[in-house]
N, C-alpha and C positions, 0 to 999 in steps of 0.2 A: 469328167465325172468325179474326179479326187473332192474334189471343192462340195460336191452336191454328199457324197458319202461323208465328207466330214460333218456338213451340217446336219446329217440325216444319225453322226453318233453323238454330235452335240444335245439334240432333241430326244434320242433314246439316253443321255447321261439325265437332261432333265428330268425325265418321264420316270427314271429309277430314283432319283430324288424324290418326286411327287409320290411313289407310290411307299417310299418312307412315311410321308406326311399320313396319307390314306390309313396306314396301319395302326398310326397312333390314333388318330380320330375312332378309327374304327374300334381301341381298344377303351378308348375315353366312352361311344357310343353304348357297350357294352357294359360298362361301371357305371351308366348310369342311369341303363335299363333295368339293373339288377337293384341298384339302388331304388327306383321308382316302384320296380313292384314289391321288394321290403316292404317301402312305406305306405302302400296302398294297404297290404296285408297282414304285417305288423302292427305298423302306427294306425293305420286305418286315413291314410290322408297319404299324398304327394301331390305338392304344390304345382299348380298350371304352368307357372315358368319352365319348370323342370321337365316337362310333360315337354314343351313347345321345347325345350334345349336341345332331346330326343331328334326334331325335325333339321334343327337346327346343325345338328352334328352328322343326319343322315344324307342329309342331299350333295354335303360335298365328297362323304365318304365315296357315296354312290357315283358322282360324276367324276371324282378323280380313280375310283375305278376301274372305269368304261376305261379312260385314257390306258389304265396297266395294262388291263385285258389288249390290247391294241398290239402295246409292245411284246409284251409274251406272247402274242397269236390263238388267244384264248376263245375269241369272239367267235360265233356260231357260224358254222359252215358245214355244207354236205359233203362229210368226210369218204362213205359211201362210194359217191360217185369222182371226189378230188382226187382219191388214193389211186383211183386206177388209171389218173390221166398222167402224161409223159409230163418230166419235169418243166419243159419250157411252157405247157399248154396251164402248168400251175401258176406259174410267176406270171402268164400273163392274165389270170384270173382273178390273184391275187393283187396285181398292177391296176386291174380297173375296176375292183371293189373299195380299192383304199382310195383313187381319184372319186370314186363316187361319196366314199364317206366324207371325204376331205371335203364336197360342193354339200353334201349335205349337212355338216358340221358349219360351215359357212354360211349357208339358208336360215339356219338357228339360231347364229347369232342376229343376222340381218333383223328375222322376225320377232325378236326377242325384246331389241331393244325400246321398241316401243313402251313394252312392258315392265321393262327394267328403268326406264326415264319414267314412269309414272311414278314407280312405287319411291323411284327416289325425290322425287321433287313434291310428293307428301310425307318424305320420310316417315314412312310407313312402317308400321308395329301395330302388335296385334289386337284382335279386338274382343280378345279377353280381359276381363279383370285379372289383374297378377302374372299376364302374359310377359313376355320380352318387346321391349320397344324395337329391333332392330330387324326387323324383316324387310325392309329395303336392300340390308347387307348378304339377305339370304339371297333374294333374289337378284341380286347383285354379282355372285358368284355364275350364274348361270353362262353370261356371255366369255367370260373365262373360262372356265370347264369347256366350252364348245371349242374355244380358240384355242386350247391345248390338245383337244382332240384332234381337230383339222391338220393341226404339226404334228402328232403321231401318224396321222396318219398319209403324212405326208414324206415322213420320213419312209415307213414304211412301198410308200411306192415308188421312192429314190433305192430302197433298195430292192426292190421287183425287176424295176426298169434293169441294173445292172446285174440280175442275174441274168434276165432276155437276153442282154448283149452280148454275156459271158458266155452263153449257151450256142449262141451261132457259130 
């Protein structure tokens, strides 16, 4: 189990990296919401690009979120009813939500890529005037964002499994 916990704090060392990236994006996504509505309501204009940069800067904020939330244990759960079950009856609850996110995180990419080889093989951008050409790349992130969540969350039931075992 040494081997499985190492990989399980490798994946949680990355997961604290990524959710550096997330902060910054997210404070980038923020300076340039504040900027857009400035220039809607000062200038009386903000530019489509910037408008579509908004989308652009939000969906990785948001997928590399999902991934933090994972690590920290943030993700929704019935606290209610978890608090008053015995520790071992947690860890294995916790053990077969994270296998189930991990197959559903994996389901996503599967069904994704169709989608993601479309938009790239018309290297797709948008179909606005003065939009960003690069929405291929947006959606391009999707099946990454899923495949770092399946490893959080796979770390995560590597270390479920060794509380079970510590608990017997």
């Amino acid at each position: 189990m040494t081997a499985a916990l190492r990989f399980a704090d490798f994946i949680d060392a990355m997961t604290r990296l990524i959710s550096h990236i997330a902060s910054v994006l997210l404070l980038a996504l923020v300076a340039l919401v504040f900027c857009n509505v400035a220039g809607r309501y000062v200038i009386g204009n903000a530019p489509v690009w910037m408008q579509e940069l908004e989308w652009h800067l939000l969906v990785p904020t948001a997928m590399l979120g999902i991934v933090v939330l994972m690590l920290e244990k943030g993700h929704v759960r019935v606290d209610m009813l978890y608090d008053k079950m015995s520790p071992k009856a947690r860890h294995w609850i916790d053990f077969v939500s994270m296998v189930l996110g991990a197959a559903v995180a994996l389901l996503l990419i599967r069904y994704s890529t169709g989608f993601v080889e479309n938009s790239f093989s018309l290297l797709e951008g948008s179909p606005d005037p003065g939009g960003l050409p690069g929405r291929w790349a947006l959606k391009g992130f999707l099946p990454i964002a899923f495949a770092l969540l399946a490893l959080q969350c796979a770390a995560n039931a590597i270390r479920s499994l060794n509380a079970i075992r510590s608990t017997d």
